[in-house]
C-alpha positions as protocol buffer text, in pm:
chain_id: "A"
residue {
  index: 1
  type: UNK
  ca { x: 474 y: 761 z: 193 }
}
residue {
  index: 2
  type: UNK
  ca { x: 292 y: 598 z: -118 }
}
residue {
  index: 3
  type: UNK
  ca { x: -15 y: 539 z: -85 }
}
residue {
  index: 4
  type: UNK
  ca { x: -272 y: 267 z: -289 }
}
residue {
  index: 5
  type: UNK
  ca { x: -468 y: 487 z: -600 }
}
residue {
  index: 6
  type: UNK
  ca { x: -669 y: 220 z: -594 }
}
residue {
  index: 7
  type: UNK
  ca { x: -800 y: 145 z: -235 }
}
residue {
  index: 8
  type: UNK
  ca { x: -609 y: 399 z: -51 }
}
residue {
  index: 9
  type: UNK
  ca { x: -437 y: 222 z: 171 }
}
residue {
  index: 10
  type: UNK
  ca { x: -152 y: 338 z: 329 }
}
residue {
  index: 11
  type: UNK
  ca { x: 86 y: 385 z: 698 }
}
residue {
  index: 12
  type: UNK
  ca { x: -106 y: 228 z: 973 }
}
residue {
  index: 13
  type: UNK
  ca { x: 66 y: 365 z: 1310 }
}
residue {
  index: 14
  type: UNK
  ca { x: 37 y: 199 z: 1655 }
}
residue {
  index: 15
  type: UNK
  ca { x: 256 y: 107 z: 1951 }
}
residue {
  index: 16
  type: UNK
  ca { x: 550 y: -142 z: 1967 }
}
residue {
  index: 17
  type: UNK
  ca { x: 464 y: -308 z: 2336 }
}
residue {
  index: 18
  type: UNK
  ca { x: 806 y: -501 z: 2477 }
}
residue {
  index: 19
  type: UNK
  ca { x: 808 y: -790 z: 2700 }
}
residue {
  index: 20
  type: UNK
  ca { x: 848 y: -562 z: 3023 }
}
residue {
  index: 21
  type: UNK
  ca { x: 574 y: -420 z: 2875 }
}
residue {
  index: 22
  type: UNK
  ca { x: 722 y: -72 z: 2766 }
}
residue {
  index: 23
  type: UNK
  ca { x: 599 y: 116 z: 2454 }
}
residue {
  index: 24
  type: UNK
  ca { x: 725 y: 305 z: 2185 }
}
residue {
  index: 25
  type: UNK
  ca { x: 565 y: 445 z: 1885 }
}
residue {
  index: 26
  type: UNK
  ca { x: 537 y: 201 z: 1566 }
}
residue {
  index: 27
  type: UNK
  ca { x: 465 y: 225 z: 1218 }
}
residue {
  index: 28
  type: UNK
  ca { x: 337 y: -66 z: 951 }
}
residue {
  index: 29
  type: UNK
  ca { x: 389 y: 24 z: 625 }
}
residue {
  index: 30
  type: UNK
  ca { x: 168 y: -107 z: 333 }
}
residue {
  index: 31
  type: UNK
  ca { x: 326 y: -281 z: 80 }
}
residue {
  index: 32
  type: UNK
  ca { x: 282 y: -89 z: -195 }
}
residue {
  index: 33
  type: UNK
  ca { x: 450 y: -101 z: -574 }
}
residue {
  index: 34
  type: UNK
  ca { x: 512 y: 142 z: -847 }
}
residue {
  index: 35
  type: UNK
  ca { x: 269 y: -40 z: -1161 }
}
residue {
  index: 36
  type: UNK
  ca { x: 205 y: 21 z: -1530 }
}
residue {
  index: 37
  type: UNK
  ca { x: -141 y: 15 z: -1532 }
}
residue {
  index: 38
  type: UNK
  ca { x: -430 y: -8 z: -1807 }
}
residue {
  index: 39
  type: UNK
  ca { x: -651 y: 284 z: -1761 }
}
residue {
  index: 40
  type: UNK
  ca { x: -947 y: 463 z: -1986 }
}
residue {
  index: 41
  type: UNK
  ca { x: -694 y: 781 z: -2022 }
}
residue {
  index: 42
  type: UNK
  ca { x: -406 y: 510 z: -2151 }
}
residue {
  index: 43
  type: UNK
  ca { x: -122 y: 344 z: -1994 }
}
residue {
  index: 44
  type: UNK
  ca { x: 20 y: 549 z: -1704 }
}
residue {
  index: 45
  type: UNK
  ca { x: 240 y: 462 z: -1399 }
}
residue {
  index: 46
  type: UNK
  ca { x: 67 y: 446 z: -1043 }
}
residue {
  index: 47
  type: UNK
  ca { x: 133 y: 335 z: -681 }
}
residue {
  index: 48
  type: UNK
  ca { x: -84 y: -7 z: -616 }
}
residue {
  index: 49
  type: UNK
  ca { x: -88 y: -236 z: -315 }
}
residue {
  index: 50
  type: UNK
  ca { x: -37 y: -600 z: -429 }
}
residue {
  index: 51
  type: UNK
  ca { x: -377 y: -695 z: -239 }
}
residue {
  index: 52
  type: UNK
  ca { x: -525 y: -488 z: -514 }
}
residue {
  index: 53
  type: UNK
  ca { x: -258 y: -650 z: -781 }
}
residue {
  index: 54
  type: UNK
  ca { x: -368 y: -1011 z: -668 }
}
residue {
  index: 55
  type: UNK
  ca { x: -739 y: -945 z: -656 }
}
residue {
  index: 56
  type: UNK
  ca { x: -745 y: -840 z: -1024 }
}
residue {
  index: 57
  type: UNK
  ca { x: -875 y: -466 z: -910 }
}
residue {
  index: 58
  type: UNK
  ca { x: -650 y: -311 z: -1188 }
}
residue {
  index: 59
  type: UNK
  ca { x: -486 y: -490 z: -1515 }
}
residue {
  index: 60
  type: UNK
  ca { x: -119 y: -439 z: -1601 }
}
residue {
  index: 61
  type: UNK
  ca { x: -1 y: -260 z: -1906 }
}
């Protein structure tokens, strides 16, 4: 799973509770997008979350 270079987020696991109040195992996972980004090395590719996108954290190529 891809995680953020940036803030490292990532999976978050927990339980998926039914109405008779039965659980099963759960995963959430982070939304997360494959970016051109603008670093001091150059242009190179990296896995960002768009929290980090919207916030202005890292600048497209």
């Amino acid at each position: 799973m891809a995680k953020c270079a940036v803030c490292d987020k990532g999976a978050h696991f927990g339980l998926k509770v039914s109405h008779s109040n039965r659980k099963s195992n759960k995963m959430w996972k982070s939304n997360v997008k494959s970016v051109k980004v603008l670093t001091t090395a150059g242009p190179r590719k990296m896995y960002v979350c768009t929290s980090c996108l919207r916030s202005g954290a890292v600048t497209r190529a």
